[in-house]
C-alpha positions in Angstrom: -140.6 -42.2 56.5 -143.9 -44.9 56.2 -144.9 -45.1 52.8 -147.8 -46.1 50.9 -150.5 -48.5 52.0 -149.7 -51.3 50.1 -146.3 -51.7 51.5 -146.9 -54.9 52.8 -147.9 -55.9 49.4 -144.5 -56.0 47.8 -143.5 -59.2 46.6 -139.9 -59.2 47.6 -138.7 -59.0 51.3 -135.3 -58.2 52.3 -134.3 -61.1 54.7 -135.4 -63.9 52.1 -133.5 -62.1 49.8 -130.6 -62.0 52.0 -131.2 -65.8 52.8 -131.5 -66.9 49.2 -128.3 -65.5 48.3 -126.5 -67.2 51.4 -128.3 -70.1 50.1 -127.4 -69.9 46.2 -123.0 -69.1 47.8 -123.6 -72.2 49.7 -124.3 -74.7 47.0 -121.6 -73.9 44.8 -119.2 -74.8 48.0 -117.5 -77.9 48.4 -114.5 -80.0 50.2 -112.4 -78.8 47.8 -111.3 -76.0 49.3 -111.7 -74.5 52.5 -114.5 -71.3 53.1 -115.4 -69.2 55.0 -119.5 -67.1 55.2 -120.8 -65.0 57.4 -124.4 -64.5 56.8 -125.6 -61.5 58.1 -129.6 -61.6 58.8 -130.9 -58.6 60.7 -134.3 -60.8 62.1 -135.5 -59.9 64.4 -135.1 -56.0 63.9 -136.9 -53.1 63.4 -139.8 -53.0 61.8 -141.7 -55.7 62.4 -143.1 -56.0 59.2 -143.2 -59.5 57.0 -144.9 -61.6 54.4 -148.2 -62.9 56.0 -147.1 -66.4 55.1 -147.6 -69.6 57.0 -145.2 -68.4 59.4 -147.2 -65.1 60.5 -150.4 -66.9 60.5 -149.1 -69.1 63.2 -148.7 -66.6 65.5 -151.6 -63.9 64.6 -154.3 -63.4 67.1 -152.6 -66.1 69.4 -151.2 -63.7 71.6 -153.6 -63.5 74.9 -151.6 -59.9 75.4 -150.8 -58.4 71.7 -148.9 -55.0 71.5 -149.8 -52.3 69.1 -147.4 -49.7 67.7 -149.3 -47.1 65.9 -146.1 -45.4 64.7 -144.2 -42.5 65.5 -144.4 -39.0 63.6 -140.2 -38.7 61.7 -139.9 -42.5 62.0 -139.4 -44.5 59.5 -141.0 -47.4 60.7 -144.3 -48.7 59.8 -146.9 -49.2 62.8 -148.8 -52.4 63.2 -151.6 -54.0 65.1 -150.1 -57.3 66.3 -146.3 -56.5 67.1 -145.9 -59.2 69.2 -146.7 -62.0 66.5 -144.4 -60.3 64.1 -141.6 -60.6 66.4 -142.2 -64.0 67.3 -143.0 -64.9 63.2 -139.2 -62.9 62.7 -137.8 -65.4 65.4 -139.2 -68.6 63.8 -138.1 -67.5 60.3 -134.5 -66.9 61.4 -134.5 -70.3 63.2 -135.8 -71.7 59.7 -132.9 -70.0 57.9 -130.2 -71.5 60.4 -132.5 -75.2 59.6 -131.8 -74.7 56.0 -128.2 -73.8 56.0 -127.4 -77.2 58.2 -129.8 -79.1 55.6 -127.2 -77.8 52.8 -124.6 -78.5 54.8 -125.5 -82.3 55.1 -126.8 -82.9 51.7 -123.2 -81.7 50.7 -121.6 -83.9 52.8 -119.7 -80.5 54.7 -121.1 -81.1 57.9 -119.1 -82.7 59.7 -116.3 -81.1 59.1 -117.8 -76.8 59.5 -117.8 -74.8 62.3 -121.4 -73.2 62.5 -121.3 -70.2 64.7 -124.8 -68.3 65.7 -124.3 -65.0 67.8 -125.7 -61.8 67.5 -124.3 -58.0 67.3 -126.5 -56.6 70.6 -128.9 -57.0 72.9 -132.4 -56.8 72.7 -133.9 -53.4 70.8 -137.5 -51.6 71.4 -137.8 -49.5 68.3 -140.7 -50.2 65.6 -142.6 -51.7 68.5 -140.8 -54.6 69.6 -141.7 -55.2 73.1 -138.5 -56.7 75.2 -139.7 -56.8 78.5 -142.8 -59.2 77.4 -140.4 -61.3 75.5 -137.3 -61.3 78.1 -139.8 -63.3 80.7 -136.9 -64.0 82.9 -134.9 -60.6 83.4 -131.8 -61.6 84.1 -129.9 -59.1 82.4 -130.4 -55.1 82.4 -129.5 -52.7 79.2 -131.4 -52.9 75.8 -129.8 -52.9 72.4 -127.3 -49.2 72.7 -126.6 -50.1 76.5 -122.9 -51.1 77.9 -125.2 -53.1 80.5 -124.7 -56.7 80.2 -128.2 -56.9 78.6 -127.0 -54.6 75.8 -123.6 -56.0 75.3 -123.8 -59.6 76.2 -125.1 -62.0 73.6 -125.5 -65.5 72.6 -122.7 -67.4 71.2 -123.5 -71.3 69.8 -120.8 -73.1 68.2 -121.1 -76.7 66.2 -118.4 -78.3 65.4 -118.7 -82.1 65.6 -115.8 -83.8 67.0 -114.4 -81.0 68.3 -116.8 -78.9 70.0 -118.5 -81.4 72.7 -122.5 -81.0 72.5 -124.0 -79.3 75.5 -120.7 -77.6 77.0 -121.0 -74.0 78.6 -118.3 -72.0 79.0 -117.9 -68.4 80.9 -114.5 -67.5 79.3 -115.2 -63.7 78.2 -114.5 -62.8 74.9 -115.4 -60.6 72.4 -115.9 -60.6 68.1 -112.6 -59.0 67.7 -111.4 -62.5 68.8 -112.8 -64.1 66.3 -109.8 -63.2 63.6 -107.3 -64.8 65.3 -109.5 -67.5 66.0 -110.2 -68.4 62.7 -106.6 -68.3 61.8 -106.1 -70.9 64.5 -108.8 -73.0 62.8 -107.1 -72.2 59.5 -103.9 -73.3 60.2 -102.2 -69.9 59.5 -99.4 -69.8 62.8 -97.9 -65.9 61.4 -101.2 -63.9 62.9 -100.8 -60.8 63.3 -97.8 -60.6 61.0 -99.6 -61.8 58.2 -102.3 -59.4 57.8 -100.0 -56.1 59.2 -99.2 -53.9 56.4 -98.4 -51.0 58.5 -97.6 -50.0 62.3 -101.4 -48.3 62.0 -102.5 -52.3 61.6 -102.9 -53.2 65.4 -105.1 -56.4 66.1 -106.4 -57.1 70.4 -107.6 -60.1 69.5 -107.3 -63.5 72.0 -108.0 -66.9 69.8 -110.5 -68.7 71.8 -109.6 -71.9 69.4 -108.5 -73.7 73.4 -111.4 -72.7 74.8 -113.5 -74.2 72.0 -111.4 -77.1 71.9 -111.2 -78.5 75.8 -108.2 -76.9 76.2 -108.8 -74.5 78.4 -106.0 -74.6 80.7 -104.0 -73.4 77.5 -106.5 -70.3 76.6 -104.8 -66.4 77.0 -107.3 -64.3 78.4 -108.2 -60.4 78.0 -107.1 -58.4 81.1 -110.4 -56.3 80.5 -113.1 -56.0 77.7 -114.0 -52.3 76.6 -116.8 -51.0 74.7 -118.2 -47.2 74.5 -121.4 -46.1 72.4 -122.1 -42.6 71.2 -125.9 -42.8 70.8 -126.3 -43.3 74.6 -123.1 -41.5 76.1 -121.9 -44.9 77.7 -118.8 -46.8 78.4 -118.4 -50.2 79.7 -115.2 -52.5 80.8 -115.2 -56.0 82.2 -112.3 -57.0 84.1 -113.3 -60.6 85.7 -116.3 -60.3 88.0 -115.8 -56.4 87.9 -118.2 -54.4 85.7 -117.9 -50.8 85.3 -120.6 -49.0 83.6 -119.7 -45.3 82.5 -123.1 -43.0 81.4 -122.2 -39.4 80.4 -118.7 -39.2 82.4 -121.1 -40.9 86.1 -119.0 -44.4 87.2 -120.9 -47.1 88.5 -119.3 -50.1 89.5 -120.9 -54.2 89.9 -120.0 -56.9 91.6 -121.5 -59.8 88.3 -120.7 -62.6 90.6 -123.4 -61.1 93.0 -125.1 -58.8 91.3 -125.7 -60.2 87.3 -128.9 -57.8 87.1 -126.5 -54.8 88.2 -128.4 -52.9 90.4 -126.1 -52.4 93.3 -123.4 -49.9 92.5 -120.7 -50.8 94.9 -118.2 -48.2 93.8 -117.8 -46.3 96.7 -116.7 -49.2 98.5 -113.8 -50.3 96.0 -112.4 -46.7 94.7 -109.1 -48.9 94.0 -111.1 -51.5 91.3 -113.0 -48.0 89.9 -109.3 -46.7 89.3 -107.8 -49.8 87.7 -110.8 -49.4 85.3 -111.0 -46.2 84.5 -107.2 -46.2 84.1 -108.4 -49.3 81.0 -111.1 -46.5 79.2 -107.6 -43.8 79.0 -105.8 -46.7 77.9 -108.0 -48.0 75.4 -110.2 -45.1 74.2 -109.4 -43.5 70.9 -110.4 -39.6 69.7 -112.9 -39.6 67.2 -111.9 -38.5 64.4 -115.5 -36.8 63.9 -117.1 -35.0 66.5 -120.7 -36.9 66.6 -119.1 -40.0 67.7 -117.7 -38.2 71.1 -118.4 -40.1 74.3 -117.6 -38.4 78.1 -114.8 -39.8 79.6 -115.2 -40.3 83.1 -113.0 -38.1 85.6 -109.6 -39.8 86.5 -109.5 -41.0 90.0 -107.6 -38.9 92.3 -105.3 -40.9 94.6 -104.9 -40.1 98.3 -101.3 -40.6 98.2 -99.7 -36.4 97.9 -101.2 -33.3 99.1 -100.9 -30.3 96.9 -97.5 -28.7 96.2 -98.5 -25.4 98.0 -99.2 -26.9 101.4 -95.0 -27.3 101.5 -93.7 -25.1 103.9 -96.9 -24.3 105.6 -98.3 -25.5 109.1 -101.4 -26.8 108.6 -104.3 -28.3 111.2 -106.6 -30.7 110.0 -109.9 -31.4 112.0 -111.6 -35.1 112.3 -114.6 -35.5 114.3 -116.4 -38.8 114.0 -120.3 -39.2 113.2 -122.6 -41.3 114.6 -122.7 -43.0 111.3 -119.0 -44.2 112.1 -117.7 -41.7 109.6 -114.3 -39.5 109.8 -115.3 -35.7 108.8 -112.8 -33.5 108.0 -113.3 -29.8 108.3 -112.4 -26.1 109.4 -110.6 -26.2 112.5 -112.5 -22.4 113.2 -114.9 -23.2 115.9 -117.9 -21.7 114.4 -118.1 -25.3 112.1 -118.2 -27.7 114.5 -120.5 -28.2 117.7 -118.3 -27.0 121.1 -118.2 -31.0 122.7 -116.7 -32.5 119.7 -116.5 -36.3 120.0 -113.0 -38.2 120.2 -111.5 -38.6 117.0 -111.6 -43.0 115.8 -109.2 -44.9 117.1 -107.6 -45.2 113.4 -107.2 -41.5 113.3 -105.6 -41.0 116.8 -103.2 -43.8 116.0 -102.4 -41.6 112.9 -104.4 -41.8 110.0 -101.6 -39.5 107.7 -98.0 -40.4 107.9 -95.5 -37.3 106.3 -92.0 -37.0 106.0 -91.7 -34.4 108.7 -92.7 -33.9 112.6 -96.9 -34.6 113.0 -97.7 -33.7 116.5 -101.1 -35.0 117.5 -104.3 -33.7 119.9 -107.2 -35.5 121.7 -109.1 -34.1 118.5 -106.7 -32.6 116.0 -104.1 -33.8 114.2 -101.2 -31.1 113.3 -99.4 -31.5 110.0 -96.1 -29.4 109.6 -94.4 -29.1 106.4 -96.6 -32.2 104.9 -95.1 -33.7 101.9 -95.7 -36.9 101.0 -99.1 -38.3 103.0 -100.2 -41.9 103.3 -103.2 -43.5 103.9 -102.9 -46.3 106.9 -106.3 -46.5 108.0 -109.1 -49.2 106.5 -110.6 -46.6 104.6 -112.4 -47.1 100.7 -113.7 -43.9 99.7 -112.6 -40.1 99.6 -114.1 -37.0 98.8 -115.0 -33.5 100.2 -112.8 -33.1 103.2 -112.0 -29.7 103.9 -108.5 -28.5 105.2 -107.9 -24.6 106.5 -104.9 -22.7 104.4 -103.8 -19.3 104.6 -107.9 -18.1 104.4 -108.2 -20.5 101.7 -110.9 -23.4 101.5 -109.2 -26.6 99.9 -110.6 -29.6 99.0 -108.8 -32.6 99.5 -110.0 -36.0 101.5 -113.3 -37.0 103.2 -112.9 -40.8 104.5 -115.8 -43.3 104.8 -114.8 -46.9 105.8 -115.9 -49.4 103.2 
């Protein structure tokens, strides 16, 4: 919860503090012996509060459009009057961190020969007032910080590393910080990962060194059949399997095409049932139980596959019904004439040729297609998506296909 009024007044803030320390490790380091830091800042971040220093002052009441967050009642984040100056003042402070740590660097003599990563742990956040869509002017990506949306999960990732790392190179090899292990061992010189660090069958490590890919060798560099990430907060599940994005919220698929679509607005999963499989197939595969109820996520439903009919249609005639829309699409329904108008139209040509195949005698009609003693069935037609067609069975209503072509 806000506290007094003279919070700002403190003389001590947290990410200076954070810095200085970083700062004070980082002197007594030398070429030695190797090391290794990871200097965790959380600018910019929630609440957009700082020292009115120099760095403030540059951006206060230079905004044309400021934003004002007057707080929220439960939160425990401050409000303020110029939110947009305190994000860009967090910005510019971080970058003069990263200045200062490559100063040490040099004045030690260790820069030449250290790797100096900058990445972050999410996208973009809007809590305590920060304002994304007035700093994320060009909107390429969708999601916010809590989002499996590439604008939640997708993040920067600068590496120097002269002599080995050529300045200005851009790669799109996708990878993720669990790779970063392995990658370090590479760096390292240790050749026994995972060995080393497994103590126990319980100690399993997914990680792909991307040591090639930072090194020009890229024809050498393993790559992750699919990326997976799932967030409780928000009920959503992501995988990335190439060009392939498959965004899960609360159990609903929807599947992108990056390669066409980086903003992900066009869910094309109806069209590709088969890639929507292969991926939710990934979540069972890689999705562990909780071992706490909060941190639950909804699986999405597993794909049914049109590929057997259910074990009680053996031994039974049935007829199956397929009249053809204007829209081009194949309905399946009650053979009973009270469903259907009386002049049906002919079935499509890729039903009439036999759109089922079974292991026993099909006998075919203008407009019906009779299946006797069906057992295995087999989809021949050019079709991409199923659901809701409905097949007559001994007075029962059973729901089994309804084809669309892609």
């Amino acid at each position: 919860m806000p506290t007094a009024a003279d919070y700002t007044k403190r003389p001590q803030y947290s990410a200076d503090l954070i810095h200085n320390k970083a700062m004070e490790w980082l002197d007594k380091q030398s070429n030695a012996q190797p090391f290794l830091g990871i200097f965790t800042y959380t600018l910019p971040h929630a609440e957009l509060a700082q020292p009115e220093d120099s760095l403030l002052l540059a951006y206060k009441n230079h905004f044309c459009q400021e934003h004002k967050f007057a707080g929220q009642f439960g939160n425990r984040y401050h409000g303020t009057e110029i939110a947009h100056a305190q994000f860009a003042a967090m910005i510019t402070r971080l970058d003069a961190y990263v200045g200062q740590i490559l100063a040490k660097l040099k004045e030690k003599g260790l820069d030449e020969n250290t790797i100096v990563i900058f990445t972050s742990d999410n996208g973009p956040h809007e809590e305590g007032g920060a304002d994304p869509t007035f700093f994320n002017r060009d909107g390429l990506l969708k999601g916010l910080k809590r989002s499996t949306h590439e604008g939640g999960i997708r993040v920067p990732f600068i590496v120097r590393w002269p002599g080995k790392v050529k300045s200005g190179e851009v790669s799109d090899h996708q990878f993720a910080f669990y790779d970063m292990l392995p990658t370090f061992c590479d760096v390292a010189g240790i050749r026994d990962f995972p060995k080393a660090y497994q103590h126990n069958e319980r100690d399993l490590y997914d990680g792909i060194s991307i040591y090639p890919t930072l090194t020009g060798n890229t024809e050498a560099q393993q790559c992750h059949d699919a990326l997976y990430w799932e967030f409780h907060e928000t009920d959503m599940l992501g995988v990335r399997m190439g060009d392939w994005k498959l965004v899960v919220e609360r159990g609903n698929c929807r599947l992108y095409d990056l390669s066409k679509d980086l903003h992900e607005d066009n869910n094309v999963a109806a069209a590709h049932p088969d890639v929507v499989k292969k991926m939710v197939d990934i979540i069972y595969r890689e999705h562990t139980k909780p071992a706490y109820p909060m941190f639950n996520v909804t699986l999405p439903k597993k794909a049914v596959t049109p590929t057997s009919l259910p074990h009680q249609l053996r031994g039974s005639s049935t007829e199956f019904f397929c009249a053809h829309s204007s829209e081009g699409r194949a309905n399946g329904g009650f053979t009973y004439p009270d469903f259907f108008p009386r002049e049906r139209p002919p079935c499509p040509a890729p039903l009439r040729r036999g759109l089922f195949s079974t292991d026993r005698k099909m006998t075919e009609a203008p407009n019906r297609v009779a299946l006797h003693e069906p057992r295995i069935v087999h989809l021949l037609a050019p079709f991409s998506y199923f659901s809701c067609c409905k097949i007559w069975w001994k007075q029962k209503l059973v729901v089994l296909l309804h084809s669309q072509r892609g």
